[in-house]
N, C-alpha and C positions, 0 to 999 in steps of 0.2 A: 503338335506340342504347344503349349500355351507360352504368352510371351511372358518373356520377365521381366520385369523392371529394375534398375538397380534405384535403391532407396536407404540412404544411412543418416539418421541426425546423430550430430557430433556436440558430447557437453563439453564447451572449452573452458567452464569455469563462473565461479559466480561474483554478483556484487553485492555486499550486504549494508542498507542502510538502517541503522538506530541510532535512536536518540531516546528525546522525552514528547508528552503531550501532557499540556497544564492549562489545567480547565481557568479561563479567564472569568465566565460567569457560569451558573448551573447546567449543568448540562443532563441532555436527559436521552436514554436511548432506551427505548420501551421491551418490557421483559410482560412474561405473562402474573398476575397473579395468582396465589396461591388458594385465596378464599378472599369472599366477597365482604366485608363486613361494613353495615351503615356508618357514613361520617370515616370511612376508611379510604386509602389509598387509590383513585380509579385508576391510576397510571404508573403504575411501579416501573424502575429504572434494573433493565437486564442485572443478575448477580448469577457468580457462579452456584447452581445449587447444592452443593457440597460443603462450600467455604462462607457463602453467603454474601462473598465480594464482588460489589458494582467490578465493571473492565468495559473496553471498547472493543464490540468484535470485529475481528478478521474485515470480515464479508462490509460491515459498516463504514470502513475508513476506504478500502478498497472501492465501495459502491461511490462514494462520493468523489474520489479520485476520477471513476470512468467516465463520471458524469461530466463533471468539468473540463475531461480533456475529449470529450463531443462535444460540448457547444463550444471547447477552444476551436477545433476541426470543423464544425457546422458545415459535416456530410448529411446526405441523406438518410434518415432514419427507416429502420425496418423490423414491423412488428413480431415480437419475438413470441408473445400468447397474443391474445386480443386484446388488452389492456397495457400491455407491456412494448414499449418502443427503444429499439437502440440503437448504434450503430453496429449493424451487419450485413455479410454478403453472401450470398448464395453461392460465388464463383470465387474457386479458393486465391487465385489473381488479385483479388479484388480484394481481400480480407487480408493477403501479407502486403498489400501497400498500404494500408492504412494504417495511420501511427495508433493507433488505436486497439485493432484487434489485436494486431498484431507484438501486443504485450498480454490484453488481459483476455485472448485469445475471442474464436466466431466458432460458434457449434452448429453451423443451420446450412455450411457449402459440403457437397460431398464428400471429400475429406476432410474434417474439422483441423482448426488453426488451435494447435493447443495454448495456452497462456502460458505465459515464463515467468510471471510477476508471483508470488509467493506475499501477502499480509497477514501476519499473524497477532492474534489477540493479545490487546495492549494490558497488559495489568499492573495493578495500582507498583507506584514505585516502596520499596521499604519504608520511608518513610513516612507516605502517605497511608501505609498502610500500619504504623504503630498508632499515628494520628488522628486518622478517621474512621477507626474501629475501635467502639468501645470495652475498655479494657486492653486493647490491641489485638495481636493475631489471633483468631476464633473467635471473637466477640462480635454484634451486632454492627451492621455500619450504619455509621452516621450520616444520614443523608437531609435534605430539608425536604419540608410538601410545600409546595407555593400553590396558593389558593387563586383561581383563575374565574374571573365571571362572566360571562356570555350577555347580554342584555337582547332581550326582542324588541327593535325600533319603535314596537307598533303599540304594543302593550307594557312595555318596561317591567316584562318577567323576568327576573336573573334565573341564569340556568349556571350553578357553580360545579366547577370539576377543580378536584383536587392531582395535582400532577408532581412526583415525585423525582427529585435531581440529586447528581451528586452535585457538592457543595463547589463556587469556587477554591482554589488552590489544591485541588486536588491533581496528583502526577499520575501519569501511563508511562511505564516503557515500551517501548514498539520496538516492531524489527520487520524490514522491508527486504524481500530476498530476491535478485530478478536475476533468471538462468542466462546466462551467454550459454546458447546453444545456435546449431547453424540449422537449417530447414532440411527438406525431405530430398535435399540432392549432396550434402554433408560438407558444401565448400564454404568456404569464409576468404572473401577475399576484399582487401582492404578500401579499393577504392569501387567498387562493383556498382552498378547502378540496378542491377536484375533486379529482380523482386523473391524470385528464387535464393540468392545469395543472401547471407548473412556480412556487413559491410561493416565499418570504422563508423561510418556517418548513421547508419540505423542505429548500431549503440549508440554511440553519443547521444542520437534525438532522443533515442528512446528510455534513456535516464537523464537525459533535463527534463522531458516532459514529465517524469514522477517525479522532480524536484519543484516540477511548475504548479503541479496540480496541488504538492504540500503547500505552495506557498500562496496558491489562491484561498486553501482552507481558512489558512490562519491570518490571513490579510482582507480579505472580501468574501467569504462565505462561513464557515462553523461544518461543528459536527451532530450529528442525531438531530432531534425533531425540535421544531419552533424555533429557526435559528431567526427566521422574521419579527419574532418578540424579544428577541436578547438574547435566547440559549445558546447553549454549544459556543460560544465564541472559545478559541484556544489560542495556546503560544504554541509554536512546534518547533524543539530546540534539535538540530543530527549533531551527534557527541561524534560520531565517528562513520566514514564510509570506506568499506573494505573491496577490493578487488582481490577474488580466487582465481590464479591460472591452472591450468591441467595442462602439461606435456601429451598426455594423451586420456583416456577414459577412466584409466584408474590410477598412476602417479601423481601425485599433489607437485607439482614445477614451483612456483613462487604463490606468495604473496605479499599484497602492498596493503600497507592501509594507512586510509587519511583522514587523519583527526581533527579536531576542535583547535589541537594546541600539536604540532607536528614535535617537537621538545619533549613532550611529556605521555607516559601511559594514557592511553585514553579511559583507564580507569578512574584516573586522578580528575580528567576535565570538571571543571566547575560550569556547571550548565551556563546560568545566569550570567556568568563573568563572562565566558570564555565564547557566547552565540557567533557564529561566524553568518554572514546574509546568504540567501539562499543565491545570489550571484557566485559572490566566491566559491561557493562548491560545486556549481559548475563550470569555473575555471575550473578547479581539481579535475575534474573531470575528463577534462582537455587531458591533461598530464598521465591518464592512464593507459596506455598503447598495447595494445591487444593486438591487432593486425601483423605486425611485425614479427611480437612471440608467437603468436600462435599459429598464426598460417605456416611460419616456417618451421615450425616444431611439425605441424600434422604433414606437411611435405616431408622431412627426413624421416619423420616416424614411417610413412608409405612408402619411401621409396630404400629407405635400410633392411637389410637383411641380415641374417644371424649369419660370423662370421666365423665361430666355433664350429 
């Protein structure tokens, strides 16, 4: 008879961080074009093809987040195609102690480490989007081409390429989703040091480090391509960060949410007035206690019985 293993992940609930992202200079994240046309566009800026609006995808802001929180970590890298280097492990040990995979997950150890981190595609905010779409919604958007020249040291040939940005002062809203879930042994235990466990101290790290990694962006790096010439600089303002509990897999238990302005809807925040520094909201941070609800909510849930 074959053995069994017992194996359960437990969703205890999520954290949802949005806000804004406001392009400080052009920003440019490369889309394909449509047609070739001389004296035309060589680098068009991704747009949804339906609506025709510039956005920041998913996978973009997510990719630059992983990066910076590997060279924060400056683990050993491991080639993931032939040209392609990351941090990964082949020994699934090794992939849940790493603050790293162990968010935007390792597909390359026998049982893959799935990711909890959720970025979804930033699109323009309302307002940027009456503004910078000619006519407003359905119209053309407005972008600039910045005319770029190449010179050959040797012969002083210009070789010009025209590269396509949205403009400064344009807005995204984002929304960053990271699953509190516990690993493949289903326990959450507060102060646990295992690697196997799900702990107080792994969440916390592992939502400062995506607070770290927005604040590297918009402080010491940018977003999309040619951030070495000027692009992509941003502001990145969190309007609001929400903590989901689950009593169990499917009753919704509480929720907390901590805003910009704790007094006020977080509908109402005023981005620019109300910026809170990316310190303070990992103090908040501190303030969300999960361990406590949750361990002992799935302890009663496990050990109660129907009494009817």
């Amino acid at each position: 008879m074959a053995e069994t293993i017992d194996m359960q992940i437990k969703l205890l609930g999520y954290v949802k961080i949005k806000g804004e992202i406001e392009a400080l200079t052009g920003l440019h994240i490369g889309g394909t074009a449509d047609s070739i046309d001389k004296g035309g566009i060589d680098n068009p800026v991704i747009k949804n093809p339906v609506t025709n609006v510039p956005y920041i995808p998913g996978s973009s802001l997510r990719g630059r987040m992983r990066s910076l929180l590997e060279k924060k970590t400056a683990k050993k890298l491991y080639p993931m195609t032939k040209d392609i280097w990351m941090e990964l492990y082949k020994e699934e040990k090794d992939a849940l102690g790493s603050q790293v995979c162990r968010v935007f997950g390792n597909s390359i150890s026998k049982r893959s480490v799935p990711s909890v981190l959720i970025v979804r595609d930033a699109l323009y905010t309302k307002t940027t989007l009456d503004h910078y779409m000619q006519g407003g919604k359905g119209g053309l958007p407005i972008t600039e081409a910045k005319m770029e020249i190449a010179v050959d040291r040797i012969t002083a040939h210009p070789l010009p390429r025209t590269i396509e940005r949205v403009p400064a002062g344009a807005k995204f809203d984002f929304e960053i989703i990271y699953k509190v879930q516990t690993y493949e042994n289903g326990k959450f235990d507060a102060t646990s040091t295992d690697v196997y466990t799900k702990s107080d101290d792994k969440l916390k790290q592992d939502l400062k480090n995506i607070l770290w990694a927005l604040e590297q962006i918009e402080t010491y790096d940018g977003l999309g391509g040619n951030t070495s010439r000027g692009y992509g600089q941003v502001e990145i303002c969190i309007k609001e960060l929400t903590a989901i509990h689950y009593k169990d897999l499917i009753t919704l238990a509480t929720q907390e949410t901590l805003s910009n302005n704790d007094s006020q809807p977080s509908t109402n925040i005023d981005c620019d007035k109300m910026k809170k520094s990316f310190v303070e909201w990992c103090i908040k941070i501190d303030k969300i206690i999960y361990s406590k609800d949750l361990s002992e909510n799935h302890e009663k849930n496990s050990e109660e019985s129907p009494k009817n």
